[in-house]
C-alpha positions as CSV (number, residue, x, y, z in Angstrom):
1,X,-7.2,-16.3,11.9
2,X,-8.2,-15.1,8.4
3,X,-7.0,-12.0,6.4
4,X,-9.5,-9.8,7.0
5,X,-9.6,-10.4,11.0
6,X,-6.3,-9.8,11.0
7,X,-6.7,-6.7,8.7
8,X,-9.1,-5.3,11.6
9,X,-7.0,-6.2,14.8
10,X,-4.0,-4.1,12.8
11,X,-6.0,-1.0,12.7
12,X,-8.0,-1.6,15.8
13,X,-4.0,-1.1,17.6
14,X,-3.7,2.1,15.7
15,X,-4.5,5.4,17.3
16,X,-7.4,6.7,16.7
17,X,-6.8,9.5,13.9
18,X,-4.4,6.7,12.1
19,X,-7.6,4.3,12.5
20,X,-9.7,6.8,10.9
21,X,-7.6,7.4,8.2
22,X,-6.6,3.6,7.8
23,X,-10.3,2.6,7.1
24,X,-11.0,5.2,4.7
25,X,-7.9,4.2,2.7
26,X,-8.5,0.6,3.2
27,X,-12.4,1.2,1.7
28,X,-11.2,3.5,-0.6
29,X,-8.5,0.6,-2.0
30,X,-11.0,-2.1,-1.6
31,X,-14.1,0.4,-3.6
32,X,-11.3,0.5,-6.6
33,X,-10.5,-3.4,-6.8
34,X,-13.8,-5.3,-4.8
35,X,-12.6,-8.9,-6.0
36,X,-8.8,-8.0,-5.3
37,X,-6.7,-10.6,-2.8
38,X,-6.4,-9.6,0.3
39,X,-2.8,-9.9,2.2
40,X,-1.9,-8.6,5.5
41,X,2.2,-9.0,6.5
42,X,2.6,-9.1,10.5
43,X,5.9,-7.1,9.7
44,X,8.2,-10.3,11.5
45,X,10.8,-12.8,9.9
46,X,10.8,-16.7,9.9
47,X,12.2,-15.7,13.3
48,X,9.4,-13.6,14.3
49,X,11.8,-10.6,14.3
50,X,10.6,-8.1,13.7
51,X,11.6,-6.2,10.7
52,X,8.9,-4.1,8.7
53,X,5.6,-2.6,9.6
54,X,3.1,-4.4,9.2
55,X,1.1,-3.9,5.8
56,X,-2.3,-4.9,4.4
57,X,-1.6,-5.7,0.9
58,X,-4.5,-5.6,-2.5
59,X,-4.3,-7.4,-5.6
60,X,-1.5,-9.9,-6.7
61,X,1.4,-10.4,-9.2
62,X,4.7,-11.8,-9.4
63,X,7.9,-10.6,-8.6
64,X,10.4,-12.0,-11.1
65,X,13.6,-12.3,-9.2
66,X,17.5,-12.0,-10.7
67,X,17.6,-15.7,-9.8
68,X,14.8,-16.7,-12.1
69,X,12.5,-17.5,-9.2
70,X,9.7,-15.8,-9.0
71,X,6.9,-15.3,-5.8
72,X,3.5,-13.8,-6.0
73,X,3.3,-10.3,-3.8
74,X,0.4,-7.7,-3.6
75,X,-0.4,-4.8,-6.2
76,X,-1.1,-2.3,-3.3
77,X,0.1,-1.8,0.1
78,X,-1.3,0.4,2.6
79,X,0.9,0.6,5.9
80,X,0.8,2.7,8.9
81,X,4.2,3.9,10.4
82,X,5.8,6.4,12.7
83,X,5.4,9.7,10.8
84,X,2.4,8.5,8.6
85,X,0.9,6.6,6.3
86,X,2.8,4.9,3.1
87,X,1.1,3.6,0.4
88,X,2.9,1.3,-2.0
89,X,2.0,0.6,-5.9
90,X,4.4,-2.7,-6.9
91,X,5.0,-3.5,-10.2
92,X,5.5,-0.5,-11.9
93,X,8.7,-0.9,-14.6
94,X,9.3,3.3,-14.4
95,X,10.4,4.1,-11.2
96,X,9.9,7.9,-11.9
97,X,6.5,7.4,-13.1
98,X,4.5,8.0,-10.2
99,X,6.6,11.5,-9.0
100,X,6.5,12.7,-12.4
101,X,2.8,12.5,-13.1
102,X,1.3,12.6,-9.3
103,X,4.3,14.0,-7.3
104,X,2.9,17.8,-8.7
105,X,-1.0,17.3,-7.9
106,X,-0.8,15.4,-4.5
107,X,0.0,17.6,-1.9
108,X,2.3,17.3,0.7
109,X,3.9,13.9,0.3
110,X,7.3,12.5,-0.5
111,X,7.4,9.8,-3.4
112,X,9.5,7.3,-4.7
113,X,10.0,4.8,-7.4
114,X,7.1,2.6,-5.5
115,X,5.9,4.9,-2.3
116,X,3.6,7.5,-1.7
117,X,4.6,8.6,2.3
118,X,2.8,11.4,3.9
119,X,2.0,12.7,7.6
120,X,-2.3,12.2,7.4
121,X,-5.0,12.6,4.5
122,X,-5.5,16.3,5.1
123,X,-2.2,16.6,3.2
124,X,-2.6,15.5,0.3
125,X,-5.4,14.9,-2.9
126,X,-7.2,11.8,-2.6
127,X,-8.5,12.0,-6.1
128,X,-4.7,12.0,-6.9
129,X,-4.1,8.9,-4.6
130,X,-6.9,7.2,-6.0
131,X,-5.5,7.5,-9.6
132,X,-2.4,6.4,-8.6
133,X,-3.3,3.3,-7.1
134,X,-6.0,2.7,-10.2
135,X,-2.5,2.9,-12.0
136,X,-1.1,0.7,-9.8
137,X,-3.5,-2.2,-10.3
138,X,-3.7,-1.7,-14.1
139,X,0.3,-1.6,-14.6
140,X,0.5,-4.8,-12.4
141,X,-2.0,-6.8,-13.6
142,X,-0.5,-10.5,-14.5
C-alpha cells in the first residue's frame, strides 16, 4: 500500500470533526512544502505492538544519535490522539523556541520543546500554526 493510501485510510478511521480537521491540516502542511516526503508511522513496534499513535509525517532530515548513528525522520508530524490534535516540528536545536515566539499568539494550546497539542482548530491561530511549521521546515532542512 503506498503512503498516501495509507495517509487516507488513517483519517478515514477518525471521527468525523477529527477528519475534518485532519484534512485541512494535512493540505495546509502539504500547500507549505508540495514536493515534501511523505511518511505515515502505523504507531506499532517490530512486534506490531502498539506503542504511539499513528502519525503522518512531512519533509525529511536526520536525526544524529549519541551513538554516532544517524536515521532519516520527517520535518513535520501531524497526529490525531485522544484529547486532540499534536503537531510536531523535529529538528529544532532551541527547545524553547517555539513557546517563546508562538506559545503567546496561538491560542489555546500547550507546547513543548517539539509539540504543538491542542483540543480542535477552533482553539487556536492557524496563521500562527502555519508559521511555526514554515519554521519547522526551514530550521530542519539538511
Amino acid at each position: 500500500m503506498d503512503v498516501e493510501t495509507e495517509i487516507e485510510e488513517y483519517i478515514s478511521c477518525l471521527d468525523e470533526r477529527k477528519q475534518s480537521e485532519m484534512r485541512v491540516l494535512h493540505q495546509l502542511i502539504l500547500n507549505l512544502n508540495t514536493s515534501c516526503k511523505l511518511w505515515f508511522l502505523d504507531g506499532k513496534n517490530s512486534e506490531n505492538k502498539v506503542v504511539s499513535n499513528p502519525n503522518i509525517g512531512y519533509g525529511i532530515y536526520t536525526i544524529n544519535y549519541a551513538d554516532s548513528s544517524n536515521r532519516p525522520f520527517y520535518q513535520i508530524g501531524l497526529s490525531a490522539n485522544k484529547t486532540g490534535i499534536s503537531v510536531y516540528i523535529l529538528g529544532i536545536e532551541d527547545k524553547t523556541f517555539l513557546s517563546s515566539n508562538f506559545g503567546s499568539t496561538i491560542g489555546k494550546a500547550s507546547i513543548t520543546g517539539y509539540c504543538i497539542k491542542f483540543k480542535t482548530i477552533k482553539d487556536i491561530n492557524l496563521d500562527v500554526l502555519e508559521s511555526a511549521i514554515k519554521y519547522g521546515f526551514e530550521a530542519s532542512k539538511e
